[in-house]
N, CA, C and O of each residue as an XYZ file, in Angstrom:
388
protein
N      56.656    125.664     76.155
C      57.450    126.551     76.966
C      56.847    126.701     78.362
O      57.549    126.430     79.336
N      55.387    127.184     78.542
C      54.792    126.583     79.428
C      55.409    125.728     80.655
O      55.720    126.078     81.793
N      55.467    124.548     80.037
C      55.365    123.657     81.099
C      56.920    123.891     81.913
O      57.039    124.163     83.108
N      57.641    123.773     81.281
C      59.301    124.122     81.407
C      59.231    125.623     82.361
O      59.977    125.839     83.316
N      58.766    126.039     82.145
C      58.869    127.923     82.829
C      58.606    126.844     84.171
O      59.520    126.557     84.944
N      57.181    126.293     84.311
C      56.578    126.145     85.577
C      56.869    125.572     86.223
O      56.863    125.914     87.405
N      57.428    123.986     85.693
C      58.132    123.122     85.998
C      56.787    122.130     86.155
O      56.792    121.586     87.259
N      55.953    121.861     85.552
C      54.999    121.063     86.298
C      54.875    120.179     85.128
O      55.518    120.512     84.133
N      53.927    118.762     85.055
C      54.335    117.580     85.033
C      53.527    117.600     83.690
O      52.584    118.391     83.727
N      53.676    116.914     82.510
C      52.937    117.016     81.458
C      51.033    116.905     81.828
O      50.157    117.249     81.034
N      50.921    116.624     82.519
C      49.260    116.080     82.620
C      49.207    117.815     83.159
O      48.344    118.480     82.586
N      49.620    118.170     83.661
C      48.918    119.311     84.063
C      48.837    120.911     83.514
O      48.447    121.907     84.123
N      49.311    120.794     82.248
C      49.378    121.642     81.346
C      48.355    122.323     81.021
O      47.704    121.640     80.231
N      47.940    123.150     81.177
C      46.886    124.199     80.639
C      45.565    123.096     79.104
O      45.897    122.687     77.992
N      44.543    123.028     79.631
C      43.801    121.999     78.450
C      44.038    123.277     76.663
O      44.278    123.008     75.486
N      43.805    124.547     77.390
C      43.805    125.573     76.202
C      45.109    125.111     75.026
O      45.089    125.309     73.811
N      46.152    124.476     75.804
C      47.725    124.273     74.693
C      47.208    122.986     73.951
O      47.766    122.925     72.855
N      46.462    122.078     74.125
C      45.683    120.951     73.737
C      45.670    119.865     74.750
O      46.088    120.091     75.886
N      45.048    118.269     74.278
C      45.684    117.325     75.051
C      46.897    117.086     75.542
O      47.826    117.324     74.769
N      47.239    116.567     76.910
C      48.769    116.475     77.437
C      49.466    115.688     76.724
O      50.534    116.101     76.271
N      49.070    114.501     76.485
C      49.727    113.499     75.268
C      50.217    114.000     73.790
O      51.320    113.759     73.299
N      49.089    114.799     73.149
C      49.718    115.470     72.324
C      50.741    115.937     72.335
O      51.605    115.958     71.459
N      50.718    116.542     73.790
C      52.088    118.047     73.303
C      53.341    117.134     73.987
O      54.477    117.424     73.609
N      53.232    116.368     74.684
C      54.295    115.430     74.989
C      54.905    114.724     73.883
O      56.101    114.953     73.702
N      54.306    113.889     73.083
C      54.529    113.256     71.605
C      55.259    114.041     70.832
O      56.369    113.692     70.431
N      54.691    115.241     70.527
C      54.970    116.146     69.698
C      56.561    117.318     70.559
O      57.416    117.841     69.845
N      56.554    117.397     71.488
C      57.816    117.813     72.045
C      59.107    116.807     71.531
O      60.074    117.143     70.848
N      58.803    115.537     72.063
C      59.967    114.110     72.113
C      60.202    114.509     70.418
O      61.254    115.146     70.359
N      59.774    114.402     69.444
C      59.361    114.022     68.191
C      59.987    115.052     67.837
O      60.853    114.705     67.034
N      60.024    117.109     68.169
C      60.549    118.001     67.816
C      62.135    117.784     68.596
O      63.164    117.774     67.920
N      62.143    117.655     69.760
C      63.761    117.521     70.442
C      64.768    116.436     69.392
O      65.962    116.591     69.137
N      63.849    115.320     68.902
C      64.731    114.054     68.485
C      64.916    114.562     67.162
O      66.112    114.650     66.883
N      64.112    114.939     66.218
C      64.475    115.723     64.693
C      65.496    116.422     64.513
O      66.267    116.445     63.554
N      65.490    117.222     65.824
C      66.256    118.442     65.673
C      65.438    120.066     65.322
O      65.966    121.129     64.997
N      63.982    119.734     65.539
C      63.160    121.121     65.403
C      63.676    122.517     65.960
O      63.726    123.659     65.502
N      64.150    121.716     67.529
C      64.552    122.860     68.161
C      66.008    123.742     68.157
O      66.259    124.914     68.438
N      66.709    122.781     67.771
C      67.722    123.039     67.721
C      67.708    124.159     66.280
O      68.359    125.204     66.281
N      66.803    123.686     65.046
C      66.745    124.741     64.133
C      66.441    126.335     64.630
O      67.021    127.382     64.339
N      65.237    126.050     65.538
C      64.783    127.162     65.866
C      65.611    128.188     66.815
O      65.357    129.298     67.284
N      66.437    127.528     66.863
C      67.417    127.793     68.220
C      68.365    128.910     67.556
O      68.692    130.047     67.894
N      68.670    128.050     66.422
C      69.969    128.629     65.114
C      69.289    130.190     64.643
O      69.732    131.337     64.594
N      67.594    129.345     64.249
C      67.225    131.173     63.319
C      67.086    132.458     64.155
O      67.321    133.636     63.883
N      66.532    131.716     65.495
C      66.079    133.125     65.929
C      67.661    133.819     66.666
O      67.609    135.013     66.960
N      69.028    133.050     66.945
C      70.210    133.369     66.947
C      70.364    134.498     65.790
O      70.382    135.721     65.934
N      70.466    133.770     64.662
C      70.824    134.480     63.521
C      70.240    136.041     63.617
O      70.824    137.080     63.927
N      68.877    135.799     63.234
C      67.872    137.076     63.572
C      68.324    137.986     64.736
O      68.288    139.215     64.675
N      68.645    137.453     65.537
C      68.874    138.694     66.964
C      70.477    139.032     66.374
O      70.750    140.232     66.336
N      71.179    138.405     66.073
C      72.513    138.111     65.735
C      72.801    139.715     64.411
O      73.436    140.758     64.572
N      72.071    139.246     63.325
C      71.838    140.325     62.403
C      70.964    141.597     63.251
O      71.596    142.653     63.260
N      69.791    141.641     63.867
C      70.313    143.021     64.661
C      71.109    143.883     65.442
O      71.151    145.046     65.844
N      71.930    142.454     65.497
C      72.806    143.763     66.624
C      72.225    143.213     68.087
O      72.167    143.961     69.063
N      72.018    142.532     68.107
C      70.874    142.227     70.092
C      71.902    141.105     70.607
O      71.408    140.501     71.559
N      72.920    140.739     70.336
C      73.534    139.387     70.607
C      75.098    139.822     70.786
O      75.848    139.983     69.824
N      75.456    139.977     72.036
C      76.677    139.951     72.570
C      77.655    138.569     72.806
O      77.909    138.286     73.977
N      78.035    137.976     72.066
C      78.540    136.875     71.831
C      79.911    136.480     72.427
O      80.481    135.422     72.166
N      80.509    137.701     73.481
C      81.424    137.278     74.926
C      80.489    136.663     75.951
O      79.383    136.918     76.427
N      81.610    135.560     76.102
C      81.151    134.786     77.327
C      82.422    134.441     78.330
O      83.523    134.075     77.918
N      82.119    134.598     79.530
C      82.998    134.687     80.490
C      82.396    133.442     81.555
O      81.285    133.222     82.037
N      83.593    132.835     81.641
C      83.405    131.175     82.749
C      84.367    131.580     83.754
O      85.435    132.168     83.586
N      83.983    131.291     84.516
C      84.773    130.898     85.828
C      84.360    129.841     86.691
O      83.267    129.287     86.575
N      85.349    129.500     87.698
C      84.583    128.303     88.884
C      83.320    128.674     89.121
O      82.620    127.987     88.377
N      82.790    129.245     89.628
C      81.143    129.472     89.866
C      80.475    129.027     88.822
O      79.267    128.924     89.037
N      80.880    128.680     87.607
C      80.114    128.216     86.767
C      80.369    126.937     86.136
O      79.599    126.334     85.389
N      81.173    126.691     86.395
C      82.022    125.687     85.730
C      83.410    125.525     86.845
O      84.458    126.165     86.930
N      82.796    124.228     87.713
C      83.766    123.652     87.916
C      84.574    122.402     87.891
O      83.969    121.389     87.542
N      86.067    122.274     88.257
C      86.912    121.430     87.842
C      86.663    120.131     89.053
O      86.665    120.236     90.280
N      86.444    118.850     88.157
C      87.102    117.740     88.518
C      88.120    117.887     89.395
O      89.122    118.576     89.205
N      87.753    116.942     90.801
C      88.770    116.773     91.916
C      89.796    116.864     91.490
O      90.548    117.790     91.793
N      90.155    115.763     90.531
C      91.252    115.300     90.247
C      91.997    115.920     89.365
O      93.099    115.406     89.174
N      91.648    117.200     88.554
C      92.073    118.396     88.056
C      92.738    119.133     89.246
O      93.631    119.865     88.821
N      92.677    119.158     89.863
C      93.246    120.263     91.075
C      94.392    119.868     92.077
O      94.869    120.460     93.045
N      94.787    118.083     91.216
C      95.948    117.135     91.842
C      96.171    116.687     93.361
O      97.146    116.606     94.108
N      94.362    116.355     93.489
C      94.335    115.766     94.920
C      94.486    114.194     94.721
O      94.241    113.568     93.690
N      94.826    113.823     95.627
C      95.383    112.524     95.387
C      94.070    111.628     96.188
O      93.405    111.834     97.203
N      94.099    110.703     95.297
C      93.064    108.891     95.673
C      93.891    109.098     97.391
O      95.030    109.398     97.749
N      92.169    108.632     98.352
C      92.347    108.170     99.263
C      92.106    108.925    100.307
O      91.100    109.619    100.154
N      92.659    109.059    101.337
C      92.261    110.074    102.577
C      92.554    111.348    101.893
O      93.397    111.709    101.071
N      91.462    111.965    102.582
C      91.366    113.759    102.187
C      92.348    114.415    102.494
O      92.981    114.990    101.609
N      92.647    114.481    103.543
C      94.226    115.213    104.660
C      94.847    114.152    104.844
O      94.259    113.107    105.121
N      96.104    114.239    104.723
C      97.499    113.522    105.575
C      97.251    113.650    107.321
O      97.226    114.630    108.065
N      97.113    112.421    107.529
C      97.007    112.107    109.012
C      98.382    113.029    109.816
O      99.086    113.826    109.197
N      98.501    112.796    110.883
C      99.168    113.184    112.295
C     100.961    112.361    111.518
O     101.159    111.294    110.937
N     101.924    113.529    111.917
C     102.988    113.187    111.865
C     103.517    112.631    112.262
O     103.399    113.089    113.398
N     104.290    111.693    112.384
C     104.927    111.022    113.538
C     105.966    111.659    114.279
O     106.895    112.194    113.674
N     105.891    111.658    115.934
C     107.071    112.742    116.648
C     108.058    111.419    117.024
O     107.759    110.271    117.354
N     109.367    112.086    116.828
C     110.750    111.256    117.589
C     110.392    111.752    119.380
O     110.335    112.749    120.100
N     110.270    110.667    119.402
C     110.258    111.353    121.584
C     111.356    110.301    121.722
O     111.559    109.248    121.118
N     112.153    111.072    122.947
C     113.362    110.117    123.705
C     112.665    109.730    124.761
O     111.725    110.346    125.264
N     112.999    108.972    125.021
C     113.319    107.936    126.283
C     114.179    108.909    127.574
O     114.746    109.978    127.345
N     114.104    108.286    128.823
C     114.608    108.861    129.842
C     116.201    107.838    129.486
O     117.329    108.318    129.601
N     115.946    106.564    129.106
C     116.766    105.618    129.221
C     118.002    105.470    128.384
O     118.961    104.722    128.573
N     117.707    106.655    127.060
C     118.415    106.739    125.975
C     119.214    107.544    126.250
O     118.862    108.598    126.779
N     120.738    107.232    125.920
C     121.939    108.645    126.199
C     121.566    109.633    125.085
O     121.105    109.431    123.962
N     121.969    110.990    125.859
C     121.946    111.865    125.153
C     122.998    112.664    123.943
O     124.172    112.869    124.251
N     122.669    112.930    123.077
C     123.603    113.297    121.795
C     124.538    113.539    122.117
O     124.902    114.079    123.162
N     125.245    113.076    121.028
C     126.641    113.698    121.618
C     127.543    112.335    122.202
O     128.749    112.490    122.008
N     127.120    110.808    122.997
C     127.998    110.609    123.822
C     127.978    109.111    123.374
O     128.737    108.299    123.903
């Protein structure tokens, strides 16, 4: 837990938790079993059966957001370019004739 709080690199782990190799080996080895994921479940349960575990959860964009292409922007330029204007001519008759 350690290292994760601190963010720092397995070699530099406190010597008191043991060798760095050890606890590296032994992390990969608990993640791939599924150790943690057990531990994850009981101590759920446990807080769960006291009463300590509010189990609403609320998402919104700030937390979770949608794919561009969820929101029906279209492939290709970001904005629609410049409109095209009808301009007359001096040379062109005018409506009507």
């Amino acid at each position: 837990m350690w290292k994760f709080r601190t963010g720092t690199a397995w070699r530099d782990v406190p010597e008191r938790y043991g060798p760095w190799a050890t606890l590296r080996t032994r992390f990969r080895r608990w993640a791939a079993d599924g150790t943690f994921d057990r531990m994850l479940r009981a101590a759920q349960a446990r807080a769960d059966a006291a009463g300590d575990v509010e189990w609403l959860v609320s998402v919104d964009s700030t937390i979770v957001r949608a794919h561009q292409h969820a929101a029906g922007a279209r492939k290709g330029a970001s904005r629609p370019g410049p409109r095209p204007v009808q301009r007359r001519s001096d040379q062109q008759d005018p409506p009507g004739l």
